[in-house]
C-alpha positions in Angstrom: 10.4 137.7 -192.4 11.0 133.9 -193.6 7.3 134.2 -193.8 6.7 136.0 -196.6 9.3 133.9 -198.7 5.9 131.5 -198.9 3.5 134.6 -199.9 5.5 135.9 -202.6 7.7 133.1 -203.7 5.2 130.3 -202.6 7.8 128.9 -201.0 5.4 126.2 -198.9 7.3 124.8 -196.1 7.8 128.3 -194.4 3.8 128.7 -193.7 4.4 126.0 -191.6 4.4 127.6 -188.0 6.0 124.8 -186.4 9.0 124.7 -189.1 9.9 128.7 -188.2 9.4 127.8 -184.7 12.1 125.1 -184.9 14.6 127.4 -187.1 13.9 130.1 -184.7 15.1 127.9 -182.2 18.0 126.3 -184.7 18.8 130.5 -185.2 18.6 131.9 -181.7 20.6 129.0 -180.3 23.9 128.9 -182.8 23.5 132.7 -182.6 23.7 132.9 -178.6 26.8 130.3 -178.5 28.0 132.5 -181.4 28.1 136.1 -179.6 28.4 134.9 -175.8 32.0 134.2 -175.8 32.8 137.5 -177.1 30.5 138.9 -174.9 32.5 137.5 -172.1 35.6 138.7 -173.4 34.4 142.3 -173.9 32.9 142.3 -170.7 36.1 141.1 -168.8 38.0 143.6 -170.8 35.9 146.1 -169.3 35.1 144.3 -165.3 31.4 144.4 -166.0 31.8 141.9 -163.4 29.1 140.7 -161.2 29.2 142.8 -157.2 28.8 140.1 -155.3 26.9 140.3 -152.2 28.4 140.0 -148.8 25.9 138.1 -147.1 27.1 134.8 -149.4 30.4 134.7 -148.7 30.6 131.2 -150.4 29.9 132.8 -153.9 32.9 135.3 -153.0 35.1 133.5 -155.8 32.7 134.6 -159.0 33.4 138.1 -158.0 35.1 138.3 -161.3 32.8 136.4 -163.4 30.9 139.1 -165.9 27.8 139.4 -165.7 24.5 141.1 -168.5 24.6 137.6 -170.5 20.7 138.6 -170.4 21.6 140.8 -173.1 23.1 138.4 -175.3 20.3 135.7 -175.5 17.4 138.5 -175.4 19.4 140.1 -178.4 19.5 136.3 -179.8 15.8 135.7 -179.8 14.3 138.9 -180.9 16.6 138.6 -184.1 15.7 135.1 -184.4 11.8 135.5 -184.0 11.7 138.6 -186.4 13.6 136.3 -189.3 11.2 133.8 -188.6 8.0 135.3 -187.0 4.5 136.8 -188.9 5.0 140.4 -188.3 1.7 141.3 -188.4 0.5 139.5 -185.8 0.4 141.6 -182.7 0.7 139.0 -179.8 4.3 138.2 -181.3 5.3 142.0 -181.8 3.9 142.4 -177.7 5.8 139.1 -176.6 8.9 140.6 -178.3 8.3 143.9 -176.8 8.1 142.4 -173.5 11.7 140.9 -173.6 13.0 143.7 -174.9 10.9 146.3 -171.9 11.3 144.1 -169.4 15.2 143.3 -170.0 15.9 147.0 -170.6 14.9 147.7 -167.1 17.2 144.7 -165.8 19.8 146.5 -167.9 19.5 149.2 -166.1 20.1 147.5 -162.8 22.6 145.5 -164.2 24.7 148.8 -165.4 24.5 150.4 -162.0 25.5 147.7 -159.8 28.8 147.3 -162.3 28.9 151.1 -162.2 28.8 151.5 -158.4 30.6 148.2 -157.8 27.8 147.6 -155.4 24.7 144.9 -155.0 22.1 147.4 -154.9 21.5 148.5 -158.2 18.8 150.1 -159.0 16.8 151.8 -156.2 14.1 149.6 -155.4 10.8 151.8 -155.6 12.3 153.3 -159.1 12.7 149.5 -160.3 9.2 148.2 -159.5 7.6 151.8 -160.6 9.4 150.8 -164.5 8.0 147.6 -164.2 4.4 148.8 -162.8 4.3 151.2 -166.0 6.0 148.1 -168.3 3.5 145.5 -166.9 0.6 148.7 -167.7 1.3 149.2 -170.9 1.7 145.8 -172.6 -1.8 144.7 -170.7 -3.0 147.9 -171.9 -1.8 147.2 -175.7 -3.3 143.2 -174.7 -6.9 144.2 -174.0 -7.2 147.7 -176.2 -4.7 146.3 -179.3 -5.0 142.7 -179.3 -8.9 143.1 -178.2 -7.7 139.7 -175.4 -10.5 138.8 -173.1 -9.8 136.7 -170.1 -11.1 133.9 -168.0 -10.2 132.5 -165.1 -9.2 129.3 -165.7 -7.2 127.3 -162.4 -6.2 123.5 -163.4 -7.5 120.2 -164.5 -11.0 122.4 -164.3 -12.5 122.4 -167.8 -14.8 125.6 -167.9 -13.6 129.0 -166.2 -14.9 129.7 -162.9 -16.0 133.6 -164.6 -14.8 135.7 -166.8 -12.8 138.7 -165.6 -13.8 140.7 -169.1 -16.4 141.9 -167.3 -14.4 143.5 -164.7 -11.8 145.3 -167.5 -10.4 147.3 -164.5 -9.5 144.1 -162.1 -8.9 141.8 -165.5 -5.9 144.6 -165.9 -5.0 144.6 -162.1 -5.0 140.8 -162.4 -2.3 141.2 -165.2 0.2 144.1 -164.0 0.0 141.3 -160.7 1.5 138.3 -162.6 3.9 140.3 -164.4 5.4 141.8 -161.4 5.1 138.2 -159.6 6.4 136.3 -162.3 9.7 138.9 -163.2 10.6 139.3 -159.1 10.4 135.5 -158.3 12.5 134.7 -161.2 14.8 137.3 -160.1 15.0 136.2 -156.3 15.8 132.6 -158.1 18.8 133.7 -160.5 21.3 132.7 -157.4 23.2 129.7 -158.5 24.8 129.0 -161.8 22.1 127.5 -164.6 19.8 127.6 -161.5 16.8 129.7 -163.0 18.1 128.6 -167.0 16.4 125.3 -167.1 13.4 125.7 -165.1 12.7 129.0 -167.0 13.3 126.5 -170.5 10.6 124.0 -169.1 8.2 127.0 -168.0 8.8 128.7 -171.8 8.2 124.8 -173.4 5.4 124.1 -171.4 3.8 127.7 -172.4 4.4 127.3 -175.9 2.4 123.9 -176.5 -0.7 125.7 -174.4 -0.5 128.9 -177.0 -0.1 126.7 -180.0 -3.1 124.4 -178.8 -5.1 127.5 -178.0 -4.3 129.0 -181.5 -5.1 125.8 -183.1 -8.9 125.7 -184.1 -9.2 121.7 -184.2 -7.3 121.1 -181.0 -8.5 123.8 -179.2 -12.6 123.1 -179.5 -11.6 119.4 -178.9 -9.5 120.4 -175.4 -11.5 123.1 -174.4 -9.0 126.0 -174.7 -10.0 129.5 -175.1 -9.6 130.9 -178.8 -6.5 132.8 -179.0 -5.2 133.9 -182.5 -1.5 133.8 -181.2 0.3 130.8 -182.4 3.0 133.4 -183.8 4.0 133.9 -180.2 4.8 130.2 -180.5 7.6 131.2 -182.8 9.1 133.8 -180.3 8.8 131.2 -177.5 10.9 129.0 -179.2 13.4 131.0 -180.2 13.6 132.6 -176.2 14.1 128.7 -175.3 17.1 128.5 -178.3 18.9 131.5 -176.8 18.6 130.4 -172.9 19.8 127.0 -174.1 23.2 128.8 -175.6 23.2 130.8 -172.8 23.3 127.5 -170.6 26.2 126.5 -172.4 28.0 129.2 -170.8 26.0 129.8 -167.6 26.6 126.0 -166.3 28.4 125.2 -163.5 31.3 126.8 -163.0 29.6 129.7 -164.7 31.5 131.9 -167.4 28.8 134.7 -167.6 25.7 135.7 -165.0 22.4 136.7 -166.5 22.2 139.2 -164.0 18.4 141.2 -164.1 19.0 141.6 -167.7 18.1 138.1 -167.9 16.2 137.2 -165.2 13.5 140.0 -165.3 13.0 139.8 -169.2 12.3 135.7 -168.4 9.8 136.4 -166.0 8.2 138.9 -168.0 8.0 136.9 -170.9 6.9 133.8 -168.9 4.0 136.0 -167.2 3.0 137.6 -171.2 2.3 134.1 -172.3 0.7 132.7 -169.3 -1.7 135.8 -169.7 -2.0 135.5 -172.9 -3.0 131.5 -172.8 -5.0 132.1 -169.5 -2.5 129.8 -167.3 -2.1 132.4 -165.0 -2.9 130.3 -161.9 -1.5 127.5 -163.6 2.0 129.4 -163.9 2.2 128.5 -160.0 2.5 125.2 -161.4 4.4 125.5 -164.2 7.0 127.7 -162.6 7.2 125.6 -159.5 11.0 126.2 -158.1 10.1 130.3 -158.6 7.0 129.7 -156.3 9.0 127.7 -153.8 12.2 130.4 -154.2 9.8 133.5 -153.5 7.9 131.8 -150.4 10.8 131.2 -149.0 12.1 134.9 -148.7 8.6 136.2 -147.8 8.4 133.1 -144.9 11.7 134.5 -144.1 10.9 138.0 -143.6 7.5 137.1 -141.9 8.5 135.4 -139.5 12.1 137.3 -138.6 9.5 140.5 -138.2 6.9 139.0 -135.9 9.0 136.8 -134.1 12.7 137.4 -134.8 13.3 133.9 -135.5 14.7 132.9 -139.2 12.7 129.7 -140.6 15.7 129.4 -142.9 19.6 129.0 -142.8 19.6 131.5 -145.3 16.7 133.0 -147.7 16.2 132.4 -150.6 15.7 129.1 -150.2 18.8 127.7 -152.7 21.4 129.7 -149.7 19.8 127.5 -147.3 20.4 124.0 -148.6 24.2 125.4 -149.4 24.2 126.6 -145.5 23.5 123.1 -145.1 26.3 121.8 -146.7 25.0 120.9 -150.1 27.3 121.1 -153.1 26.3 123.4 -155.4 25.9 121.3 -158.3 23.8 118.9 -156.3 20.8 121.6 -155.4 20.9 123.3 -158.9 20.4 119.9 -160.5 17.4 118.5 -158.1 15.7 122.0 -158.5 15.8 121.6 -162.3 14.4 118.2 -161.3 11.1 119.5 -159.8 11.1 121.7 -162.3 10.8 119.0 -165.2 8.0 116.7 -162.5 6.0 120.3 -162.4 5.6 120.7 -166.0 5.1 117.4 -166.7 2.3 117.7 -164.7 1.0 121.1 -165.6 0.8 119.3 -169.1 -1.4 116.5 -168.1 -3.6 119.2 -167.3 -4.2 119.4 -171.0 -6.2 116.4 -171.0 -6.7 115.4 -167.7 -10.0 118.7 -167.3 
């Protein structure tokens, strides 16, 4: 909306797409810090409390910690990036719609594990058939709406090794793939408190300078990035990074307020929209290192428990097995976030180093 305070009252600095990303970051943060605390109230008002599973008995004192704080920081950035954001440019209104889609189905699951007071939630084939027909759509709207062609890129490689355009059908396969990758392996990571926060802030920062160098016409041709028209998303992606950073306000150790899948399935979803969108999506194993490491773990784990009923782990995922091990809590979250920061340094350095 700010946007068009420079088209009709030439009102110059708000053209400027880095000066709306940087007051939808300003927004969504103060905002998030704003509304969580009452959030917390209302939900402990209510036990909206997070069921905690029995197989962690450790974690048996946050029973009464609430839990849907996704809700807050998703409801943060979309108001954020619509103040700030060109609405007419369609990659923004998708990357919007995909926190929105994508944390309305963690909602879901959210409500019925408080409802039930059980761990379950959601049944698990109705939960990944949502996000089959979610991940479907947007890549749908991507390719048909946003006319988005697609290369495969892997790193510090300069030219694609093909383009998957001309295969639309497995381009689109490729797509539903990462986005139901990338919003289960955040999930499986949201275990600890502020665990998945900061390595989901570094993913999101990281993305946002590869959409905003793609969009760029100067930088792009120098760097050989693929042409995107979608440094609006840019805007969006900040304002996601403002909210999670309120939210981490709250959400660090001892947390006051889970995520729950609210959260966790609308960052993965987002994080997978912009990889696609920037063609990182091999990179993304990269750049969202500790979700990588977190997933293997749990399919190790169930590998090698089913062929030769021997765990590999304490406990999967892998975050339950250091704690099995005797490692404070504090201590794992903060090295985790630690190869998080190392990944994406290095996934930027791919940048230049092609």
């Amino acid at each position: 909306m700010l946007y068009y305070l420079y088209s009709y009252f030439d009102i110059n600095i708000f053209k400027y797409l880095t000066f709306r990303a940087g007051l939808s970051f300003s927004m969504a943060f103060f905002l998030c810090v704003f509304l969580m605390p009452r959030f917390i109230l209302w939900a402990k008002a209510r036990k909206a409390n997070q069921p905690i599973s029995s197989f962690v008995p450790a974690h048996q004192c946050k029973t009464n910690t609430p839990t849907m704080g996704g809700s807050i920081f998703i409801a943060s950035a979309v108001i954020a990036s619509l103040l700030c954001v060109q609405l007419n440019n369609l990659f923004a209104i998708l990357g919007i719609i995909s926190l929105l889609v994508f944390g309305g189905i963690g909602a879901r699951d959210d409500y019925m594990k408080i409802a039930t007071k059980s761990n379950a939630g959601m049944n698990a084939r109705t939960k990944m058939l949502l996000l089959f027909l979610s991940a479907l759509g947007i890549s749908l709207a991507l390719y048909y709406g946003a006319g988005l062609t697609s290369d495969f890129y892997i790193p510090f490689v300069k030219t694609p090794l093909f383009s998957l355009s001309e295969y639309p059908v497995l381009m689109l396969a490729f797509w539903i793939l990462v986005f139901l990758a990338t919003s289960n392996a955040v999930n499986i990571t949201d275990g600890l408190d502020g665990l998945a926060s900061v390595p989901s802030i570094c993913a999101i920062f990281t993305l946002c300078v590869f959409v905003y160098l793609a969009g760029n016409a100067e930088f792009g041709r120098y760097l050989f990035l693929p042409k995107v028209n979608a440094g609006e998303l840019v805007v969006v992606g900040a304002g996601f990074i403002g909210a999670l950073l309120g939210f981490l306000w709250y959400n660090c150790h001892p947390a006051q307020v889970f995520m729950g899948d609210s959260g966790s399935l609308s960052i993965g979803g987002f994080m997978a929209y912009m990889a696609i969108v920037s063609n990182n999506e091999v990179l993304l194993l990269v750049i969202g290192s500790i979700f990588v490491i977190e997933t293997l773990s749990v399919m190790l784990q169930i590998g090698s428990y089913k062929a030769r009923k021997k765990r590999i782990f304490l406990m999967a995922p892998i975050h339950h097995h250091f704690e099995q091990k005797g490692w404070a809590e504090n201590k794992i979250i903060v090295r985790f976030w630690i190869i998080a920061i190392l990944s994406n340094i290095i996934a930027l350095l791919s940048i230049k180093v092609r």
